[in-house]
Backbone as CSV, one residue per row, in Angstrom:
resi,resn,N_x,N_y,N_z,CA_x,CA_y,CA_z,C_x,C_y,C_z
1,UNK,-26.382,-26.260,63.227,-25.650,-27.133,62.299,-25.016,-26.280,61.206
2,UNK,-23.498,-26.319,61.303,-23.086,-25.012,60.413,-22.974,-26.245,58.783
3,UNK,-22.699,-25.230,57.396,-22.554,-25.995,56.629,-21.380,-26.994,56.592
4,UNK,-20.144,-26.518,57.254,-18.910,-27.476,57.483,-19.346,-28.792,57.653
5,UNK,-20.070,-29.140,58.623,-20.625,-30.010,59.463,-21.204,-31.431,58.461
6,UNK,-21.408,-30.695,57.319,-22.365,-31.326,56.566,-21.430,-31.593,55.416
7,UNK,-20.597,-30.660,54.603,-19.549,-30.842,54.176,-18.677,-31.821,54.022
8,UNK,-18.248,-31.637,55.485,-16.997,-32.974,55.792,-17.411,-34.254,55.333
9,UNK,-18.527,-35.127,55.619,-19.291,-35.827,55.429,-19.584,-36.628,53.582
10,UNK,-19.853,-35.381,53.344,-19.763,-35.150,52.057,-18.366,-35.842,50.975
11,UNK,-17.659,-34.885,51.543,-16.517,-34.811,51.245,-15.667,-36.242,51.047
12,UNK,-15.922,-37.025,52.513,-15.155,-38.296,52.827,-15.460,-39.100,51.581
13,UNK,-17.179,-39.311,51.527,-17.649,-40.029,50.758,-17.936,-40.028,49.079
14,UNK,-17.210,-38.874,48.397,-16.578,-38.387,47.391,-15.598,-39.344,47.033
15,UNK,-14.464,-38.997,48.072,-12.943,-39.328,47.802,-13.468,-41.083,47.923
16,UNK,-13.759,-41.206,48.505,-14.088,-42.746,48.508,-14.876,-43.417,47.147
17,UNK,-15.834,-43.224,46.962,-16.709,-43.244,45.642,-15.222,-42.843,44.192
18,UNK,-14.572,-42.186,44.342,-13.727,-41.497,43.563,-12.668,-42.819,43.385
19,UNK,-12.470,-43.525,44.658,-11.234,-44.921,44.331,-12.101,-45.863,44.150
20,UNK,-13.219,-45.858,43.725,-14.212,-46.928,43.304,-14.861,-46.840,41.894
21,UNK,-14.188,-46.361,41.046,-14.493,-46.047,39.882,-15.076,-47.034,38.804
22,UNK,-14.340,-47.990,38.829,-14.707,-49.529,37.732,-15.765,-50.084,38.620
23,UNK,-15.546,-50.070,39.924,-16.992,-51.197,40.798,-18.492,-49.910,40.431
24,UNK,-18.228,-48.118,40.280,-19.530,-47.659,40.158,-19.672,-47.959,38.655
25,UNK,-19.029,-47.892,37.742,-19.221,-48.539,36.135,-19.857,-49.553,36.023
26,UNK,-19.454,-50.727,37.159,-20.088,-52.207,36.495,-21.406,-51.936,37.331
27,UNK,-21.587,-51.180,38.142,-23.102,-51.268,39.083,-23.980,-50.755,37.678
28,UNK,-23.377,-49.729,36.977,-23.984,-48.855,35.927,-24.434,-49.875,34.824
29,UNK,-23.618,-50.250,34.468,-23.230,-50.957,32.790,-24.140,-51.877,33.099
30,UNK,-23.870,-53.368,33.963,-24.780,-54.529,34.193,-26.005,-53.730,34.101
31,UNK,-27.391,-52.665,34.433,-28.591,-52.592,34.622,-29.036,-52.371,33.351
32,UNK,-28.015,-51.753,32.424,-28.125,-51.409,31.593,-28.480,-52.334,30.205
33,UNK,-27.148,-53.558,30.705,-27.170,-54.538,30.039,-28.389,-55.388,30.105
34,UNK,-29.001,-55.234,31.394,-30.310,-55.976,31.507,-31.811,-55.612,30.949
35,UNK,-31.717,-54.022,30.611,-32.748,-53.563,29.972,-32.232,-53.853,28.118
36,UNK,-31.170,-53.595,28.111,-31.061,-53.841,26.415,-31.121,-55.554,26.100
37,UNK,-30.680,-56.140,27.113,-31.113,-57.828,26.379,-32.628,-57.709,26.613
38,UNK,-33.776,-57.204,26.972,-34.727,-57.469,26.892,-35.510,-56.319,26.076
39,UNK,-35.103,-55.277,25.565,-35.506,-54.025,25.379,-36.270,-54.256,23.780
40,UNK,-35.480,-55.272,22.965,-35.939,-56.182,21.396,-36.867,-56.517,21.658
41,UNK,-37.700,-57.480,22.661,-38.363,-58.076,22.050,-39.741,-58.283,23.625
42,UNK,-39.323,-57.443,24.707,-40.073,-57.275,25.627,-40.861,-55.882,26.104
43,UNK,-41.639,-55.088,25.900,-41.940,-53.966,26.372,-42.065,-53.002,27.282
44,UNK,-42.006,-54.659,29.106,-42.131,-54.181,30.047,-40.532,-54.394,30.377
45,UNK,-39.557,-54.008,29.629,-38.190,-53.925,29.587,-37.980,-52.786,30.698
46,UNK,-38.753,-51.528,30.282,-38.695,-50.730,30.741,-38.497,-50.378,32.323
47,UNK,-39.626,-51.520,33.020,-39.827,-52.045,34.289,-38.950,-52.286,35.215
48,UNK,-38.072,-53.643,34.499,-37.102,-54.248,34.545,-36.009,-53.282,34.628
49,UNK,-35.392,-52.485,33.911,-34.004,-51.852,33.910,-34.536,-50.384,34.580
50,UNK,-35.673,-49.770,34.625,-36.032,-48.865,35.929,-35.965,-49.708,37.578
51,UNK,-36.219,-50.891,37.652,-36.319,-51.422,39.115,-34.679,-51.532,39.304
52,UNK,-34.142,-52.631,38.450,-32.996,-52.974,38.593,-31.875,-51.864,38.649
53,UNK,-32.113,-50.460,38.463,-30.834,-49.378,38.891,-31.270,-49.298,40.040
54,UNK,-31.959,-49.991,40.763,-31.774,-49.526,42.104,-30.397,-50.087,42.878
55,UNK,-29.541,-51.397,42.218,-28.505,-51.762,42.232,-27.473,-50.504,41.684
56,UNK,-27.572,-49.528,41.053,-26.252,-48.500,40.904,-26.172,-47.235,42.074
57,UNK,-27.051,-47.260,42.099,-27.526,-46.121,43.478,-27.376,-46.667,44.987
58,UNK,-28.459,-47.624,45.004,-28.300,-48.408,46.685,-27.238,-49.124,46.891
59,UNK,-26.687,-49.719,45.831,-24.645,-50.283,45.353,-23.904,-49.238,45.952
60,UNK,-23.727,-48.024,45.360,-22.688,-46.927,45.804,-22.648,-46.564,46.697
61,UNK,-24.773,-46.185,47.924,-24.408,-45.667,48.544,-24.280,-46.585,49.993
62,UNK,-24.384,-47.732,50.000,-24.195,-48.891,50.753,-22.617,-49.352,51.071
63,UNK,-21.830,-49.224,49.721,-20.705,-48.954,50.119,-19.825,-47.661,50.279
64,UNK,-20.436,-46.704,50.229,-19.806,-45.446,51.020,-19.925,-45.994,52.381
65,UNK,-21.036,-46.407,52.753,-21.080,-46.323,54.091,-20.637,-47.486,54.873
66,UNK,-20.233,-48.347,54.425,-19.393,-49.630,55.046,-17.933,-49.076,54.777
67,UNK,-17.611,-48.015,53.542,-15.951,-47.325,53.995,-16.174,-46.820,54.894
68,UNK,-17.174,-45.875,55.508,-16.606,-44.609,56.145,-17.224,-44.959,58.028
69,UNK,-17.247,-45.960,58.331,-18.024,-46.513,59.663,-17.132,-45.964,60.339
70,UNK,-15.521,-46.220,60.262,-14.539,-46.214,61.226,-14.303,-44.590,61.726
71,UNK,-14.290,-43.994,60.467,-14.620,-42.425,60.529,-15.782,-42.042,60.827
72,UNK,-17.005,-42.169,60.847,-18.504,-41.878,61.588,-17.877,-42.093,62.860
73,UNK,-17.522,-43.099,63.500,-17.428,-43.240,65.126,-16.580,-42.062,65.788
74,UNK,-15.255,-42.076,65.136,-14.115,-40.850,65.372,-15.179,-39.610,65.273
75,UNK,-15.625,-39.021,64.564,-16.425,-37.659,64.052,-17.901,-37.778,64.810
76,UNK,-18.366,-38.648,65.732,-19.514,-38.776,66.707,-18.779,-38.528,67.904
77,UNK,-17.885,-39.224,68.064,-17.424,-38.633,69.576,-16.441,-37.313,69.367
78,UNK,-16.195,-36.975,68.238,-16.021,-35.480,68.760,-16.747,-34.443,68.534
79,UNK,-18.028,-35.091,68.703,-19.354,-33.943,68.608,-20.171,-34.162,67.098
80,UNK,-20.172,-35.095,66.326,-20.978,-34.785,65.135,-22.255,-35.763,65.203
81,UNK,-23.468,-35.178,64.852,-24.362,-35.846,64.773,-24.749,-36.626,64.222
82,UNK,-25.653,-38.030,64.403,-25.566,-39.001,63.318,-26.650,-38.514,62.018
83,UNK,-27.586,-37.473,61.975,-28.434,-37.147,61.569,-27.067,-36.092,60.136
84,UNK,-26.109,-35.322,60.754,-25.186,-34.172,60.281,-24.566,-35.238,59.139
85,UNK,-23.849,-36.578,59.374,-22.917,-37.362,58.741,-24.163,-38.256,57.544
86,UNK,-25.313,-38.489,57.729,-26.320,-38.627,57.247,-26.289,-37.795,55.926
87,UNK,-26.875,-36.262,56.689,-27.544,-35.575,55.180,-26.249,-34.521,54.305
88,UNK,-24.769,-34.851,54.824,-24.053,-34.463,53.598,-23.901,-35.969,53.024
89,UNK,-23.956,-36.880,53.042,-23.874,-38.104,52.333,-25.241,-38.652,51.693
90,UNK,-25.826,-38.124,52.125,-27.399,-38.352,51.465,-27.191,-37.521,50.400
91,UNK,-26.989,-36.146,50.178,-27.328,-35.055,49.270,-26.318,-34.959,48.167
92,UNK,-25.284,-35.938,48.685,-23.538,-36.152,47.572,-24.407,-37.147,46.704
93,UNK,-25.078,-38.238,47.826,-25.386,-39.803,47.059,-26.579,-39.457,46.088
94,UNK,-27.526,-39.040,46.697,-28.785,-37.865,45.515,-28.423,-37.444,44.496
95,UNK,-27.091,-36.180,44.161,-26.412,-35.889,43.078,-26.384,-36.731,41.984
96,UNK,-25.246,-38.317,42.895,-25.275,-39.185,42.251,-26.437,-40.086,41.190
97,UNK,-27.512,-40.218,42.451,-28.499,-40.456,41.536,-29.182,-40.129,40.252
98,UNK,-29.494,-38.440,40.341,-29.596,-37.720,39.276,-29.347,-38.298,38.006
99,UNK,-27.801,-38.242,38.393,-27.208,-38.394,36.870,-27.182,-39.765,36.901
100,UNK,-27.356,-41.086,37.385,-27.400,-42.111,36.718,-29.466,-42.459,36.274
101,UNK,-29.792,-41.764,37.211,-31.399,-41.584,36.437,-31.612,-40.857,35.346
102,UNK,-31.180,-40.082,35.210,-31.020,-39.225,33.692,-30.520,-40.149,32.531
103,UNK,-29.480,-41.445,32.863,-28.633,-41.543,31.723,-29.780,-42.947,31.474
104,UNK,-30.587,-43.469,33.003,-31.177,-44.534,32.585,-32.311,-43.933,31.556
105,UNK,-32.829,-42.749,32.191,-33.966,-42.024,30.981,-33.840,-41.944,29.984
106,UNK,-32.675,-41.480,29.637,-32.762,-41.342,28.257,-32.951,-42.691,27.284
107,UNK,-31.706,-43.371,27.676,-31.847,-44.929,27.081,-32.762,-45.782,27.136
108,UNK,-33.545,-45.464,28.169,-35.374,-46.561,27.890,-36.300,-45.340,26.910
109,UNK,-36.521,-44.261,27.338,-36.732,-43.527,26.349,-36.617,-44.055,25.209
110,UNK,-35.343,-43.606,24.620,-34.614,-43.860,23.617,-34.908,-45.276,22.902
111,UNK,-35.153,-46.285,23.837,-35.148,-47.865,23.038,-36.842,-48.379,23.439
112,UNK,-37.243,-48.176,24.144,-38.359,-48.592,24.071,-39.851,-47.473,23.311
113,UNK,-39.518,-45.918,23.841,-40.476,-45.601,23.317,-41.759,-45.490,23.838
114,UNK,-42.194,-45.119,25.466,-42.814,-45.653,26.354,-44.445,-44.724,26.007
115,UNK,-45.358,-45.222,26.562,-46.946,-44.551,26.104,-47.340,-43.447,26.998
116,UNK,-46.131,-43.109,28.087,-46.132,-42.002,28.903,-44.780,-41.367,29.156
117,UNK,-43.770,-41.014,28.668,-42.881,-41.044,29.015,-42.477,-39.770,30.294
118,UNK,-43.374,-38.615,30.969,-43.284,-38.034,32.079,-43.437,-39.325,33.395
119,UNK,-43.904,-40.501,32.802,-44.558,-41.679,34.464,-43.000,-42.290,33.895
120,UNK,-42.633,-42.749,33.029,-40.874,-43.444,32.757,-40.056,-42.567,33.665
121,UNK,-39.831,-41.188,33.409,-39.217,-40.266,33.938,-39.039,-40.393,35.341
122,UNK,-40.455,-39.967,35.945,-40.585,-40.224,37.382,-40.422,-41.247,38.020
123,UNK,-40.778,-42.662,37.531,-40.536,-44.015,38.296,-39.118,-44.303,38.317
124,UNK,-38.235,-43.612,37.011,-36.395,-44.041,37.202,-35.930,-42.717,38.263
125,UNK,-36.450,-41.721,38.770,-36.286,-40.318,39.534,-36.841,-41.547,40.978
126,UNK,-37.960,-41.721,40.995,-38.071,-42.579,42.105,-37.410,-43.948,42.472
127,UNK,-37.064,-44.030,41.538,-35.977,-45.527,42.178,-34.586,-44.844,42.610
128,UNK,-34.313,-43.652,42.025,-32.864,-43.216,42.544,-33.436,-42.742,44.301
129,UNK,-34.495,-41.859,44.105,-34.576,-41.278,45.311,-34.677,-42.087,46.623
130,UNK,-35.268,-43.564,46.471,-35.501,-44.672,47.315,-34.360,-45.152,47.408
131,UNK,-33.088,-45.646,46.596,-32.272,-46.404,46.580,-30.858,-45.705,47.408
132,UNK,-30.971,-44.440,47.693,-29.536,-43.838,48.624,-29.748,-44.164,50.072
133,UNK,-31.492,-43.960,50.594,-31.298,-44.477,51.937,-31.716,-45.592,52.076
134,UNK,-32.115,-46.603,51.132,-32.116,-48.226,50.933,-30.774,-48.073,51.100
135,UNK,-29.470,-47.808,50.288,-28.218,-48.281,50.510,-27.842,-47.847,52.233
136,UNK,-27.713,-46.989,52.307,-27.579,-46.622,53.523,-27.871,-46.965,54.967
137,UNK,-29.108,-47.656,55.006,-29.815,-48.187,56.034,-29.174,-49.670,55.666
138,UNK,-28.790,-50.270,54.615,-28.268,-51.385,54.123,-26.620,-51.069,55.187
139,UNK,-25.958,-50.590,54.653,-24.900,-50.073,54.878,-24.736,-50.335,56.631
140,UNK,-26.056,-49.122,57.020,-25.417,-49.490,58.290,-25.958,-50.587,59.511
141,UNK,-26.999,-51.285,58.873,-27.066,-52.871,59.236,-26.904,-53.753,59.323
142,UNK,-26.241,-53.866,57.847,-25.562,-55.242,56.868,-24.215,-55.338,58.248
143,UNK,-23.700,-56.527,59.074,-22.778,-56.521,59.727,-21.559,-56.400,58.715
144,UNK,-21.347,-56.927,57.021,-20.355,-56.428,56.451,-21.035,-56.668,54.996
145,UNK,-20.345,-56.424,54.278,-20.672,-55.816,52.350,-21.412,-56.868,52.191
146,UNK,-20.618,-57.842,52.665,-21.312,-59.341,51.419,-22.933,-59.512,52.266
147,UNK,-22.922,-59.590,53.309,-24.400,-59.417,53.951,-25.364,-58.620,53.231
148,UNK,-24.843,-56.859,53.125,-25.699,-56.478,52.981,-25.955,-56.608,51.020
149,UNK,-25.163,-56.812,50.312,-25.310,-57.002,48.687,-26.527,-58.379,48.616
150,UNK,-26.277,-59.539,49.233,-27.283,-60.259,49.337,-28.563,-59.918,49.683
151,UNK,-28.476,-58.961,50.346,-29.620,-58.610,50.765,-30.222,-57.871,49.716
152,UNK,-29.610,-56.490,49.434,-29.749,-55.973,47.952,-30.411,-56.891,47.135
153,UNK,-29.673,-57.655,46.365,-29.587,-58.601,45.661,-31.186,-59.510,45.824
154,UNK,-31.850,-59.841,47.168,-32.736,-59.866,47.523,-33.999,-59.562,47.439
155,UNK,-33.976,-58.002,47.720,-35.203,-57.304,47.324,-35.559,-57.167,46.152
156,UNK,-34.628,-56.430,45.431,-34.570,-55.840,44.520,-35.007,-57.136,43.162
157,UNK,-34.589,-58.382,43.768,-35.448,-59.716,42.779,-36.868,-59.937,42.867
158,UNK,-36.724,-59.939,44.342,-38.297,-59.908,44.453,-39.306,-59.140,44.502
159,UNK,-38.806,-57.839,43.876,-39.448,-56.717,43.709,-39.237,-57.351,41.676
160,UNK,-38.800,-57.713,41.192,-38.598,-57.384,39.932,-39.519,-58.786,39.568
161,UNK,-39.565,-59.889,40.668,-40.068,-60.964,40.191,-41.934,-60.777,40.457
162,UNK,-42.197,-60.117,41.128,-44.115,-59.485,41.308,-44.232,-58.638,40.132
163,UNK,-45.373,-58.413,40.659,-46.799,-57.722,39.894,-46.418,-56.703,40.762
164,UNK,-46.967,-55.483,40.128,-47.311,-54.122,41.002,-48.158,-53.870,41.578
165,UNK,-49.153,-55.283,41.215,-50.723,-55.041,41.845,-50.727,-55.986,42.569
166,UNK,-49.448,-56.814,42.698,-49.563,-58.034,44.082,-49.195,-57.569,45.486
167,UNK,-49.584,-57.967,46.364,-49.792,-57.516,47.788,-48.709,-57.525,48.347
168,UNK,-47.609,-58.683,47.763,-46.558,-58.780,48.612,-45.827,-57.211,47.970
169,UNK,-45.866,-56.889,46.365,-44.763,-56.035,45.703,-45.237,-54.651,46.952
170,UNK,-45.998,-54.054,47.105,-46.898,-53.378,47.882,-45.478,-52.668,49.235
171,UNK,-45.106,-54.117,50.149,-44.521,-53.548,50.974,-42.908,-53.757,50.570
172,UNK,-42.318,-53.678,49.732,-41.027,-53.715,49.341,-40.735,-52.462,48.802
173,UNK,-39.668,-51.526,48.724,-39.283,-50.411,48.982,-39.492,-49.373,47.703
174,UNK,-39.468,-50.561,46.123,-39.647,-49.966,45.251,-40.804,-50.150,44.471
175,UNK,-42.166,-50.261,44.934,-43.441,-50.483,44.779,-43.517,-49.062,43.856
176,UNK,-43.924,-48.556,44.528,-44.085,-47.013,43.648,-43.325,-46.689,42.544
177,UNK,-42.043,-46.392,42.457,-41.674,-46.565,41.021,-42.048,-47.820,40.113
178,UNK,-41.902,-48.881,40.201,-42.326,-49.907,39.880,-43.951,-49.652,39.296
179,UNK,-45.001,-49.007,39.985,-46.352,-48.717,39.533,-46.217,-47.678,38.461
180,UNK,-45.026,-46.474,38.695,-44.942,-45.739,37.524,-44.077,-45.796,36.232
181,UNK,-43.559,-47.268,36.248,-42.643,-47.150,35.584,-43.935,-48.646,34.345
182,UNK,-44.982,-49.118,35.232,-45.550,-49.756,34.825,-46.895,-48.727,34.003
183,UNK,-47.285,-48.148,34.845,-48.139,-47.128,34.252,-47.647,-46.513,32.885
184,UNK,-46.003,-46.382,32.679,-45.719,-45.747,31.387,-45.669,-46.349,30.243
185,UNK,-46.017,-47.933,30.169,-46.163,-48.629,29.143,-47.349,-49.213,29.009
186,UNK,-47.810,-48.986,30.355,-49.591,-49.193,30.109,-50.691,-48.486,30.971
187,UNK,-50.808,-47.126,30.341,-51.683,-46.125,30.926,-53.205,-46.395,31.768
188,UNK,-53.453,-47.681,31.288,-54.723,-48.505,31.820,-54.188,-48.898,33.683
189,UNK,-53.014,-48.901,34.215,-52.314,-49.073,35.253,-52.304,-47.824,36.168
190,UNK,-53.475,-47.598,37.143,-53.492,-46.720,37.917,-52.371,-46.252,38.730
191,UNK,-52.121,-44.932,39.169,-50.447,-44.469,39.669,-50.834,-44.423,40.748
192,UNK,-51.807,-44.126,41.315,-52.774,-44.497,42.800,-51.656,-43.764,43.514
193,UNK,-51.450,-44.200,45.222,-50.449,-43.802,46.085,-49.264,-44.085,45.524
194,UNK,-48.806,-44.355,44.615,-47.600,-44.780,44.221,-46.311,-43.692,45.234
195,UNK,-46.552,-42.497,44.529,-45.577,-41.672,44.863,-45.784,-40.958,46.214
196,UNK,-46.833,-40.926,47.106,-46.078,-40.621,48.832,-46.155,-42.095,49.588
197,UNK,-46.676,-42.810,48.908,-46.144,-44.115,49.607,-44.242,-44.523,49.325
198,UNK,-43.911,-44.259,48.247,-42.572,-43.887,47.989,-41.847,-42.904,48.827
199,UNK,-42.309,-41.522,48.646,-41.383,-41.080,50.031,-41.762,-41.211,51.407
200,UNK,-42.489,-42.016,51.776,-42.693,-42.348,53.421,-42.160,-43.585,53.555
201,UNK,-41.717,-44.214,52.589,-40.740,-45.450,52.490,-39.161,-45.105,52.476
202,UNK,-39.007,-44.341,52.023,-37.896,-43.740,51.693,-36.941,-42.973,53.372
203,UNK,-38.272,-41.984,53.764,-38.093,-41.248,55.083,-37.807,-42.398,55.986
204,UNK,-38.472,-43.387,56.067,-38.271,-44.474,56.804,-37.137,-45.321,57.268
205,UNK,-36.320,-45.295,55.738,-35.428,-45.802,55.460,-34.219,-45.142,56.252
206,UNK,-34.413,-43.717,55.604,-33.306,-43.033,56.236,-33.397,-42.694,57.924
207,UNK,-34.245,-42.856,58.672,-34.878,-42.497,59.947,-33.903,-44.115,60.492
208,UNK,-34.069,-45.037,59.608,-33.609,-46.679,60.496,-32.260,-46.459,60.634
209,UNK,-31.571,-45.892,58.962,-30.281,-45.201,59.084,-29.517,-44.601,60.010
210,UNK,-30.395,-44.068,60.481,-29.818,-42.407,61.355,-29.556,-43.227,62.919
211,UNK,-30.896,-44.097,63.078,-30.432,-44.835,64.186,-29.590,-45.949,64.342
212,UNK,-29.360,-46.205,63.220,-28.202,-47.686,63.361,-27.186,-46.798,63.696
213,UNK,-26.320,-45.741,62.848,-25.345,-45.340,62.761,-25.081,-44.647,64.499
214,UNK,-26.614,-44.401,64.877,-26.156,-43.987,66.258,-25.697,-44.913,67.648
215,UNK,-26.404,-46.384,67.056,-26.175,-47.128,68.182,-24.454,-47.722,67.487
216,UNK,-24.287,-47.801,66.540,-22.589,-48.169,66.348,-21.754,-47.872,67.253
217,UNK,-22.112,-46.285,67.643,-20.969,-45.533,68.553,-20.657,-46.505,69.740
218,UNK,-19.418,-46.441,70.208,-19.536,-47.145,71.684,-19.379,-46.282,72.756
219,UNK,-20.365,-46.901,73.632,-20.237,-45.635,75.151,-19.260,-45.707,76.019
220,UNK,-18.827,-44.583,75.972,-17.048,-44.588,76.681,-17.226,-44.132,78.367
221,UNK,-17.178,-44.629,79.260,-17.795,-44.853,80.514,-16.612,-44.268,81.050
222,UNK,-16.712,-43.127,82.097,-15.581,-42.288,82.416,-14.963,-42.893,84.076
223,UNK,-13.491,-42.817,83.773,-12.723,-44.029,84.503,-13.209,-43.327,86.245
224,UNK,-13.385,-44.402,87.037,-13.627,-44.696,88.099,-12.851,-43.579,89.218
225,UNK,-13.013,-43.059,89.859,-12.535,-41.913,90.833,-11.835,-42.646,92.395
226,UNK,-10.267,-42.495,92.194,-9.970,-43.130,93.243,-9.978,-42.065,94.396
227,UNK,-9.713,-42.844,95.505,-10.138,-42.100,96.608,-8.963,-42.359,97.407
């Protein structure tokens, strides 16, 4: 697998993300807006606007990948792997994360003031890291956007509407940040498996990915041999 390979990939989903500029702002701004209306006068604010960026991350990278389907199929049949078109768009969409986990850090930081703030840190680092191949596996399941945003839209409530210690929050994708993002405002909140139950959720995610995008391709059945 040369680096080109991985590149190209990359690359597409740049320029794309790049003519989507105001839709990645409002994915940004709205989570934001949801931790500062509660950030006055609620504590587990923190919770709330760490779960809920999983909408700016699994948002962006859900629709990279409902642009670039038509191009995955072209770039599979002329030899690229679905695993190759995967991890330069995984590692562009990661970047991405970074920096919108950084900007959520600082600002819960900043307004709430948390009783751990290395477990704040890590639970908004773990919602980015869960939320590129949540979008992605979204992306390439969802039969089109509005499917898969509902779906988004979905989890990500009923992950925000549990407990961290309820059974159902447990198997939904952002359990683990969610335990550390709870642990940082109340240290009495064990971090337990939080974090490799997070990346074996995550691996998972991207593993369902790798195979949707492979069964998309269509099998081109080579024409019949006259005689």
């Amino acid at each position: 697998m040369s680096p080109a390979r991985v590149l190209a990939p990359a690359e597409m989903t740049a320029r794309d993300l790049s003519r989507r500029r105001i839709a990645l702002a409002l994915l940004t701004a709205l989570p934001l807006a949801l931790y500062g209306a509660q950030a006055g006068h609620l504590r587990h604010a923190v919770v709330t606007g760490g779960v809920v960026m999983a909408f700016s991350v699994a948002g962006a990278a859900m629709f990279a990948s409902f642009a670039t389907r038509a191009v995955d199929q072209r770039l599979m049949l002329a030899g690229y792997r679905p695993y190759e078109l995967l991890l330069g768009r995984l590692l562009l969409l990661e970047v991405l994360g970074v920096l919108v986990a950084a900007l959520f850090s600082v600002v819960m930081v900043l307004g709430t003031g948390p009783s751990d703030t290395p477990a704040l840190v890590g639970g908004v680092a773990l919602v980015a890291f869960t939320s590129v191949p949540f979008g992605l596996a979204l992306g390439a399941l969802a039969p089109q956007e509005l499917e898969g945003t509902l779906i988004l839209i979905g989890v990500v409530g009923i992950q925000l509407t549990t407990e961290s210690s309820q059974l159902v929050a447990k198997f939904l994708p952002f359990w683990g940040p969610q335990r550390l993002l709870t642990h940082s405002i109340d240290t009495t909140v064990a971090i337990g498996a939080a974090v490799p139950v997070d990346i074996a959720y995550a691996l998972a995610l991207l593993l369902v990915a790798v195979y949707a995008i492979g069964r998309r391709v269509p099998v081109i059945s080579a024409p019949p041999v006259s005689r």
